[in-house]
GUKEBA-64970 format. One line per field, with one value per residue (C-alpha): residue in three letters; z negated, y negated, x negated; residue number from 1. Coordinates in pm, whole numbers. Layout:
<nodes>
resn (ALA; ...)
w (Z; ...)
v (Y; ...)
u (X; ...)
resi (NUM; ...)
</nodes>
This chain:
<nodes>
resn (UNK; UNK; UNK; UNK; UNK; UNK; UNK; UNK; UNK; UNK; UNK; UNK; UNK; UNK; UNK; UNK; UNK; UNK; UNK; UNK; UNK; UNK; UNK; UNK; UNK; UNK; UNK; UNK; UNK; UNK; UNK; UNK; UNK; UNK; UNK; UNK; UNK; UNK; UNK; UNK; UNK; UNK; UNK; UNK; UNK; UNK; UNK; UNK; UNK; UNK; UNK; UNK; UNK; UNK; UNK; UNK; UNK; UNK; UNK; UNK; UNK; UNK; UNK; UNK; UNK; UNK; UNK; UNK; UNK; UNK; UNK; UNK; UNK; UNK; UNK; UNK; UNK; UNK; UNK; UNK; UNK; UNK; UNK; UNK; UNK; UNK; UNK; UNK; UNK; UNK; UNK; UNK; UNK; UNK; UNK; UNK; UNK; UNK; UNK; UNK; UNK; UNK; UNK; UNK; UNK; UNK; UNK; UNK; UNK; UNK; UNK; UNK; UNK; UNK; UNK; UNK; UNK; UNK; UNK; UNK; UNK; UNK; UNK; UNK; UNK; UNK; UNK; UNK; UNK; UNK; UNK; UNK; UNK; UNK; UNK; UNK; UNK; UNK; UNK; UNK; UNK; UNK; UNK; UNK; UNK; UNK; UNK; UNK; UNK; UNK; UNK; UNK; UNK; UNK; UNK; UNK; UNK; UNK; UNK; UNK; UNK; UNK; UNK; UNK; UNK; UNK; UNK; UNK; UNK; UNK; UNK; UNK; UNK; UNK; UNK; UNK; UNK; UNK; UNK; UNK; UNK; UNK; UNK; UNK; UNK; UNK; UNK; UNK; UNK; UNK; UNK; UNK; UNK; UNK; UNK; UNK; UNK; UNK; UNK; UNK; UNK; UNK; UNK; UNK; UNK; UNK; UNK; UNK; UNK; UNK; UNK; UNK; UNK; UNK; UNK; UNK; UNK; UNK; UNK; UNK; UNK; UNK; UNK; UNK; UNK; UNK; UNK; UNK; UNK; UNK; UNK; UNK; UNK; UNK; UNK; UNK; UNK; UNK; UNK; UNK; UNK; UNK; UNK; UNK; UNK; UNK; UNK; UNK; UNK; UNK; UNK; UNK; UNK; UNK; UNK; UNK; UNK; UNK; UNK; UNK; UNK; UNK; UNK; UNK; UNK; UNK; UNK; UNK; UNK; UNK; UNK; UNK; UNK; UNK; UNK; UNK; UNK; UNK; UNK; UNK; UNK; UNK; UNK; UNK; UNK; UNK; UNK; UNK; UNK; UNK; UNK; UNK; UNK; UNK; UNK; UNK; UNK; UNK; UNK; UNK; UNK; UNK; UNK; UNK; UNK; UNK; UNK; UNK; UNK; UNK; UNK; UNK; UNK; UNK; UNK; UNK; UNK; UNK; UNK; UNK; UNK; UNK; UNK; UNK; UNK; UNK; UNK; UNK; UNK; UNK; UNK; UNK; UNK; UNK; UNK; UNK; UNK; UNK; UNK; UNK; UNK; UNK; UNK; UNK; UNK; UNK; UNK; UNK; UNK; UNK; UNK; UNK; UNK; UNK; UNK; UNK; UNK; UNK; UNK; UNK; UNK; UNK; UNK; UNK; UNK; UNK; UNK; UNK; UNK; UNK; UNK; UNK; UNK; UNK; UNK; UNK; UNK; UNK; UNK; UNK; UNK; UNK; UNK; UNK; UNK; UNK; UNK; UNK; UNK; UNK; UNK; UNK; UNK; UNK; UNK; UNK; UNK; UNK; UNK; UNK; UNK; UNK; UNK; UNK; UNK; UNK; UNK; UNK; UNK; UNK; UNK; UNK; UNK; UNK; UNK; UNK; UNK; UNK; UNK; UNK; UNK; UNK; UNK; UNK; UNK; UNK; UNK; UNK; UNK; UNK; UNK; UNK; UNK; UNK; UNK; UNK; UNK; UNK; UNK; UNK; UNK; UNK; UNK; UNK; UNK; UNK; UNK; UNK; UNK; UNK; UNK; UNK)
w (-748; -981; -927; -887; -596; -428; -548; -192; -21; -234; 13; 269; 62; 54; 430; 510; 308; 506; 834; 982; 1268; 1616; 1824; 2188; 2332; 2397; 2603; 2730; 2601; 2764; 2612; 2450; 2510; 2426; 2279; 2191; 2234; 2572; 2576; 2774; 3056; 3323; 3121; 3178; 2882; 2989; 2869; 3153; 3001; 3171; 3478; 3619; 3401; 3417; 3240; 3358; 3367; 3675; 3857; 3977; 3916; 3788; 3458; 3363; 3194; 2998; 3219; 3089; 3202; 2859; 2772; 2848; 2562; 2345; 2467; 2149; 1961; 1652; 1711; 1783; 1484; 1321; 1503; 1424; 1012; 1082; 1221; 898; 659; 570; 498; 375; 664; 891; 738; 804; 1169; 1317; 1134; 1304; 1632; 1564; 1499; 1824; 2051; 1938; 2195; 2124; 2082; 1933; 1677; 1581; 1552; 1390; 1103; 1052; 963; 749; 551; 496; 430; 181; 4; -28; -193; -429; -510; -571; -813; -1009; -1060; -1171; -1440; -1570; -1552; -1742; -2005; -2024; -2103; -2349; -2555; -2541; -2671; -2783; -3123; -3139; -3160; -3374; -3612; -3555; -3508; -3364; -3116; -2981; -3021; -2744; -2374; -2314; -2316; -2089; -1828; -1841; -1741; -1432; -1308; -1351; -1222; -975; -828; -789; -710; -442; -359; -272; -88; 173; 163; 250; 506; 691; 658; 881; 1087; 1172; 1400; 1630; 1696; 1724; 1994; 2191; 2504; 2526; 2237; 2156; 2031; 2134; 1791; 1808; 1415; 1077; 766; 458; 84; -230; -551; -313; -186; 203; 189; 557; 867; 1176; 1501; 1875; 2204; 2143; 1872; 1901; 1752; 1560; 1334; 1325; 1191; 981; 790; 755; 558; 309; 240; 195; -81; -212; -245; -408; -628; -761; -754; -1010; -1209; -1235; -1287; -1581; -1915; -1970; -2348; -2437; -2680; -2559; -2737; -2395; -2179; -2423; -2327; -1973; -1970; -2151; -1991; -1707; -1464; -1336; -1613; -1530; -1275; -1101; -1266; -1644; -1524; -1418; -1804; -1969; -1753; -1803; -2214; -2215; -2047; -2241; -2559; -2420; -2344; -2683; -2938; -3142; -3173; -2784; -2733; -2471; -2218; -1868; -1940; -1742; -1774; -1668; -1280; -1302; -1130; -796; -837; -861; -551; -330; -430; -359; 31; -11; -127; 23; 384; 356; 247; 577; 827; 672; 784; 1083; 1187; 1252; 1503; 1733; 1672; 1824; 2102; 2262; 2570; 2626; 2580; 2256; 2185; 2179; 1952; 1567; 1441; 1742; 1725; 1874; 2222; 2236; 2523; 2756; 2810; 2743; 2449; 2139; 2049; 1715; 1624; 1705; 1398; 1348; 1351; 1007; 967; 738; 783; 1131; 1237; 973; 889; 811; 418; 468; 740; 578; 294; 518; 689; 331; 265; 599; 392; 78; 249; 450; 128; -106; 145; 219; -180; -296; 4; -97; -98; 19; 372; 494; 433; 733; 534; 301; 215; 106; -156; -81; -383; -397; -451; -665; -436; -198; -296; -273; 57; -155; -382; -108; 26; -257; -294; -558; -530; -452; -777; -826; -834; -679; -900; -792; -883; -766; -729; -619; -976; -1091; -885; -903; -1263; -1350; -1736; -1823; -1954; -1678; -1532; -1838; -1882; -1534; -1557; -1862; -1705; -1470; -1698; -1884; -1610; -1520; -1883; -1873; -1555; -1582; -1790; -2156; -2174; -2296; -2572; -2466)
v (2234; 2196; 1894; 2111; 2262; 1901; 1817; 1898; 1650; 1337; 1236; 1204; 955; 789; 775; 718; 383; 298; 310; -43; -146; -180; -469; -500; -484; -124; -39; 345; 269; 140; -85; 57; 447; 672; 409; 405; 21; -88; -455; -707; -671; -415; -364; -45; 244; 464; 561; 373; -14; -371; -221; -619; -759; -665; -812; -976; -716; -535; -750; -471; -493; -103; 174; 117; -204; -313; -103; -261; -252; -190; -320; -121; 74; -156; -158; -367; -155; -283; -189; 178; 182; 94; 388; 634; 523; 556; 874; 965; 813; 563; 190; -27; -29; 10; -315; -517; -380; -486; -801; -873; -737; -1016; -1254; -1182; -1155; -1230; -1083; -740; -564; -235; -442; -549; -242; -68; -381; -308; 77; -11; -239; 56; 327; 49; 4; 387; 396; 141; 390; 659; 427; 315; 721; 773; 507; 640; 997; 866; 653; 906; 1183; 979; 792; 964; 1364; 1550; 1662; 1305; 1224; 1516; 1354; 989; 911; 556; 557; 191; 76; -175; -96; -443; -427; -138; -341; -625; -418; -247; -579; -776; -466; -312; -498; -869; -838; -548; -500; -874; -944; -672; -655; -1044; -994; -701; -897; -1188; -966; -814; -1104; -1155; -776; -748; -1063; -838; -692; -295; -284; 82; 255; 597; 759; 1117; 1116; 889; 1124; 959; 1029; 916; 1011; 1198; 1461; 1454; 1377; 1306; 1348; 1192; 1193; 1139; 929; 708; 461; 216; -97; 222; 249; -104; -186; 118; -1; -361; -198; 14; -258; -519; -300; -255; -620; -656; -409; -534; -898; -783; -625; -938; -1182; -981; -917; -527; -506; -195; 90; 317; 686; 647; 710; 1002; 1084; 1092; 1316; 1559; 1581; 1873; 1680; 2068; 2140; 1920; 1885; 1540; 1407; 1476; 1383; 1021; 1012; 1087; 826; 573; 651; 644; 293; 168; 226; 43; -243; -241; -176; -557; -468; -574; -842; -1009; -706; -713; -1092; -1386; -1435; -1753; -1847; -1557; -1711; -1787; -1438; -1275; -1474; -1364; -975; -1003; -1055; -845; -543; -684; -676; -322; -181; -309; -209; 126; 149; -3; 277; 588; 349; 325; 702; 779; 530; 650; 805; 890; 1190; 1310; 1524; 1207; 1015; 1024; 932; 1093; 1369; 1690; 1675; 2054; 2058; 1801; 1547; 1285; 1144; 1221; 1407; 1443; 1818; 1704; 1665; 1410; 1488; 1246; 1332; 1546; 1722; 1756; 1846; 1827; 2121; 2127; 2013; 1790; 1585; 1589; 1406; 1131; 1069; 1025; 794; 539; 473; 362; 188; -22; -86; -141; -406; -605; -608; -710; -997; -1117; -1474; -1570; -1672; -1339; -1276; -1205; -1385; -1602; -1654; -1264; -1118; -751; -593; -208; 67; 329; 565; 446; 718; 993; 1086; 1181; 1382; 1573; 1633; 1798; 2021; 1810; 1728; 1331; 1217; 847; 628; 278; 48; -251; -365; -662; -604; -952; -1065; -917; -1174; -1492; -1613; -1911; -1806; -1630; -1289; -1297; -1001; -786; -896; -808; -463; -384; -497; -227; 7; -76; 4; 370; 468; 438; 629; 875; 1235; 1207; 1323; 1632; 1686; 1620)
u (2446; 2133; 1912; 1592; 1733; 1694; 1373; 1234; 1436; 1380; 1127; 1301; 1535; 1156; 1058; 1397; 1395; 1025; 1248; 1339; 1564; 1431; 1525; 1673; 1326; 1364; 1062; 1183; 1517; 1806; 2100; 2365; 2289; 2548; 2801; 3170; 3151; 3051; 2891; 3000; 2786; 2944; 3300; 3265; 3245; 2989; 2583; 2413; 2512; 2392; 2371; 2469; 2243; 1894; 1577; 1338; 1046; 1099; 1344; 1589; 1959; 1970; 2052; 1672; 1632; 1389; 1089; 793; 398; 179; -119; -429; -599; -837; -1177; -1373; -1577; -1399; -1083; -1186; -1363; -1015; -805; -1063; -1080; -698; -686; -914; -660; -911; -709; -942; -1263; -979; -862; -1182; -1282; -931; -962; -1296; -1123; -870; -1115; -1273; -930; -615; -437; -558; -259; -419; -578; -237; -99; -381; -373; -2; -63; -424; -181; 37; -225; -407; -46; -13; -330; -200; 60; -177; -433; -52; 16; -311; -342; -33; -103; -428; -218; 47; -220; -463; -201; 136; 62; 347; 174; 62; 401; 541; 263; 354; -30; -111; 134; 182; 490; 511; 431; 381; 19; 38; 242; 49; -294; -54; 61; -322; -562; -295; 8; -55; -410; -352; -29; 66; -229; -129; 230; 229; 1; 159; 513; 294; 141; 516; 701; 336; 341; 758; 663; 464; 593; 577; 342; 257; -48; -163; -294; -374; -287; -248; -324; -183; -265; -96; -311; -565; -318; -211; 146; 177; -39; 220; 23; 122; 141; 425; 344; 597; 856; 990; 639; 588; 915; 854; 531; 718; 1020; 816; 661; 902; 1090; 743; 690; 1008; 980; 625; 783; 1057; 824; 602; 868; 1039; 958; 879; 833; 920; 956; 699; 880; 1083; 765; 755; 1133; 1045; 742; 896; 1176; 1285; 1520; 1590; 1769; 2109; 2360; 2338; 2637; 2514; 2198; 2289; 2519; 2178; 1950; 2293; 2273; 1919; 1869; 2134; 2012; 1701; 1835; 2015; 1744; 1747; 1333; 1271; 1557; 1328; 1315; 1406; 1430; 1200; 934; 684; 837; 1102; 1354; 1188; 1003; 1341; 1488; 1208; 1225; 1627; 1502; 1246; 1421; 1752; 1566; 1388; 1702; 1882; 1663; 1616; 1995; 1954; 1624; 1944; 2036; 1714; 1677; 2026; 1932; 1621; 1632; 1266; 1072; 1105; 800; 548; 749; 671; 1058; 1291; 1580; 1521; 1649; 1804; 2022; 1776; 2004; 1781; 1975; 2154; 2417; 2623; 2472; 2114; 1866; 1639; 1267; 1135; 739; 605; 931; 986; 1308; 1558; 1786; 2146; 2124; 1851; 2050; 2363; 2120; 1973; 2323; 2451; 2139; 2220; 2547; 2411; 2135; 2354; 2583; 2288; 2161; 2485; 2556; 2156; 2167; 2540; 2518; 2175; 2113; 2092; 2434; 2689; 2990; 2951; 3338; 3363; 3181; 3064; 2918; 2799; 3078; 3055; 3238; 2984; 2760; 3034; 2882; 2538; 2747; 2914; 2586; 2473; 2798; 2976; 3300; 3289; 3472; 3346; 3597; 3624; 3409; 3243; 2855; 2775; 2397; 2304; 2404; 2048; 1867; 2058; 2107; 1921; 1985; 1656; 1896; 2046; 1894; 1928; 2322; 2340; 2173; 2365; 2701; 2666; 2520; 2868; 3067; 2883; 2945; 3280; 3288; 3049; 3123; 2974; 2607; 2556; 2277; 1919)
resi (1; 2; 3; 4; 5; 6; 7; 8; 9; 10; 11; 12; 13; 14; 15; 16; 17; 18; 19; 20; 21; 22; 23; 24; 25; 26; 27; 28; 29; 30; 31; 32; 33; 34; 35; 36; 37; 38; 39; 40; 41; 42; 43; 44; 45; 46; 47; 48; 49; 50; 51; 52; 53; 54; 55; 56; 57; 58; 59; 60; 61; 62; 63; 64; 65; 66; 67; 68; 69; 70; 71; 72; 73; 74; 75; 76; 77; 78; 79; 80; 81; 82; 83; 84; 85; 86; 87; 88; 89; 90; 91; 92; 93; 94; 95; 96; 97; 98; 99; 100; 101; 102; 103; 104; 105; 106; 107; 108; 109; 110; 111; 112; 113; 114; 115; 116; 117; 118; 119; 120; 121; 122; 123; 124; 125; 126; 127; 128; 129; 130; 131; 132; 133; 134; 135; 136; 137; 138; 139; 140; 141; 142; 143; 144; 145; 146; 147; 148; 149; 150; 151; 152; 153; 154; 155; 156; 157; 158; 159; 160; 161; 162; 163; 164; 165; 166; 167; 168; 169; 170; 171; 172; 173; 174; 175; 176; 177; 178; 179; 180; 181; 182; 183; 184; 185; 186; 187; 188; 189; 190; 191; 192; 193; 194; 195; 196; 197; 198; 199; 200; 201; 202; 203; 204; 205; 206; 207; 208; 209; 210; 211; 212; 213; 214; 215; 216; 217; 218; 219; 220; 221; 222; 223; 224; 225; 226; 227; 228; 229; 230; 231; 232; 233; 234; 235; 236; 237; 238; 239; 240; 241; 242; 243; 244; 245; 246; 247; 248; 249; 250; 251; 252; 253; 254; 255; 256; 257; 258; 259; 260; 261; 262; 263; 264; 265; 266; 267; 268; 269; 270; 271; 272; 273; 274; 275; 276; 277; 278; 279; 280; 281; 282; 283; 284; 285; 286; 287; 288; 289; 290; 291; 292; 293; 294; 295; 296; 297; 298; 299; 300; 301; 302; 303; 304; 305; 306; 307; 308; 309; 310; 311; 312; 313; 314; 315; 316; 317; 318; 319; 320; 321; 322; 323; 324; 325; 326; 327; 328; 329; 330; 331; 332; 333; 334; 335; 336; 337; 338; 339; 340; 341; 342; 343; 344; 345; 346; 347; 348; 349; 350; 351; 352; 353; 354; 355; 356; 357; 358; 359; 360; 361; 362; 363; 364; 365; 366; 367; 368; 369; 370; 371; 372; 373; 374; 375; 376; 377; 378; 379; 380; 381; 382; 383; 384; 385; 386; 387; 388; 389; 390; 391; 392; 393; 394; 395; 396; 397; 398; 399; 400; 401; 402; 403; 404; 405; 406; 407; 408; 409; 410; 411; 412; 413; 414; 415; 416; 417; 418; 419; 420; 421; 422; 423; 424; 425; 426; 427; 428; 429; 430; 431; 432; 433; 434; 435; 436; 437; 438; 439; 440; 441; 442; 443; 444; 445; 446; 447; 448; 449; 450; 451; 452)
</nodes>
């Protein structure tokens, strides 16, 4: 199958990776729904689990744990200020107003929330100003006949980096990523927190990507906002801890060139040949080397990335668990026989997509398996891993399932990456050894490239 053919569904790959486990608090949702493992609780195998053990919110030994009372609507003036710039797609006032609601109460739970998602709209904006400045450096500098007449093209990109990561990332994209992350635990702390939003319109680059809206704001959201963000954060702390000094002709390469035109196999030889010969030109021995305080940098965007990448796997599990109406909620399945919970041919509704269909779900089920493998392998070793006697690096063949997907016979063979190798060398090459290790090892697996 061509790669154009797909180009619709890459973002769900995208909002798929912003999803983030939800916890046992499970306001509206009831342990262990539709399980093939029963807990411990009752020892019996059924949907209605910890029927002997209830919470403590409504004191009745029943199937309905976990009822919960919440919090009445937000009454500052502040805070509706917020949900109303929100509903606009408006980050940064939003920002300040539930700030100053903070300031004023704590404890308003709206305020919370609404910080949370002006965090996320802000750091979506970030995204738009980085494709801009690009588009603009792409367009002013890198020309096609400027090229064809070898006119003052830089020859370094370094300078260009350097701009990105002083105006853009650690000035911007820090400051709210680290709060948000903060923000996270006090609102995951709150009983029943929810929000009631009519809608959240979000833009990247000045174009409505998104516009999710309804009732039932909830963990799911939160949790949400805190993954995209966390493999923001360790994306931008990669980039600042490593040198990027680079040939710029490859920019060149890459906005010339029609990713339509290949099958996804020849298309990941050409990307493989192309970043090796990268890495290999003797004129930039330095790149995707440390640079000053790599090392820590590098450690902190392994958790980073490590953690978003986890909890994206972990979201398919809160949407199969729900068991409350599904036409308020903003990441839910579509409920089609009214049973109240889901079942294996029931699609998941992902905004701006809304339901998925038949390729696209085949897609994000493929996705949950690399997520969960590409988490497991980037946090081998650190404290967030499970075992610590067992090393679990990524599979190649792990990403068979993505292949099948997209009609292509899964082929990859079983070949280990150990991705957590890119983050943990104290040697300042360590990263590029690392990355070229594994470039290695695709080579020699992947079909040659054909001519580009």
């Amino acid at each position: 199958m061509n790669i154009s053919k797909q180009n619709s569904l890459i973002p769900v790959f995208f909002i798929m990776a912003a999803l983030f486990f939800i916890p046992a608090c499970g306001c509206g949702d009831d342990d262990d729904d539709n399980d093939a493992d029963d807990d411990v609780n009752d020892d019996v195998d059924d949907d209605s689990d910890d029927d002997s053990d209830d919470d403590a919110d409504d004191d009745v030994d029943d199937d309905a744990d976990d009822d919960c009372t919440e919090a009445p609507a937000s009454t500052n003036e502040n805070t509706l200020l917020g949900l109303h710039y929100l509903e606009s797609g408006i980050g940064g006032p939003a920002r300040q107003v539930f700030l100053t609601a903070l300031d004023e109460d704590p404890g308003d739970q709206d305020a919370l929330y609404g910080l949370i998602l002006a965090d996320t709209l802000l750091n979506f904006d970030t995204v738009g100003i980085v494709a801009e400045y690009i588009s603009y450096f792409l367009g002013d500098f890198i020309e096609p006949d400027r090229l064809s007449r070898d006119e003052d093209l830089p020859d370094s990109g370094q300078g260009f980096i350097d701009a990105l990561i002083e105006l853009i990332f650690q000035g911007l994209t820090l400051q709210y990523v680290d709060e948000l992350i903060e923000r996270v635990p006090q609102a995951l702390e709150t009983p029943c927190l929810s929000l009631e939003l009519e809608k959240m319109s979000m833009y990247m680059n000045y174009d409505l990507i998104a516009e999710p809206g309804g009732d039932d704001w909830d963990y799911g959201e939160i949790q949400a906002s805190a993954a995209v963000n966390w493999v923001l954060g360790g994306v931008v702390r990669m980039i600042t801890a490593l040198d990027l000094d680079f040939n710029l002709s490859i920019v060149a390469f890459f906005k010339s060139f029609d990713f339509g035109d290949y099958e996804i196999l020849d298309l990941a030889a050409i990307l493989t040949d192309v970043l090796q010969n990268l890495l290999n030109d003797p004129a930039y021995p330095d790149l995707f080397t440390y640079g000053e305080d790599g090392l820590e940098k590098m450690q902190q965007a392994q958790i980073d990335l490590g953690l978003g990448f986890f909890h994206a796997a972990g979201v398919y599990d809160h949407i199969r668990g729900e068991i409350d109406d599904q036409t308020d909620d903003i990441l839910a399945y579509s409920d089609l026989n009214g049973n109240s919970q889901w079942d294996d041919a029931e699609p998941f509704v992902i905004p701006p997509w809304g339901p998925l269909d038949e390729e696209q779900m085949a897609y994000a089920l493929a996705a949950e398996e690399i997520f969960d493998a590409v988490a497991v392998s980037i946090l081998d070793n650190t404290e967030y891993d499970e075992d610590s006697t067992t090393d679990t690096p990524l599979n190649l063949n792990d990403f068979n399932s993505l292949l099948a997907a997209a009609g292509i016979w899964p082929i990859l063979p079983n070949v280990e990456i150990p991705l957590n190798e890119l983050f943990e060398s104290a040697e300042s090459d360590g990263p590029r050894q690392a990355l070229l290790d594994i470039l290695n090892v695709l080579d020699l697996v992947l079909p040659d490239p054909p001519p580009y």
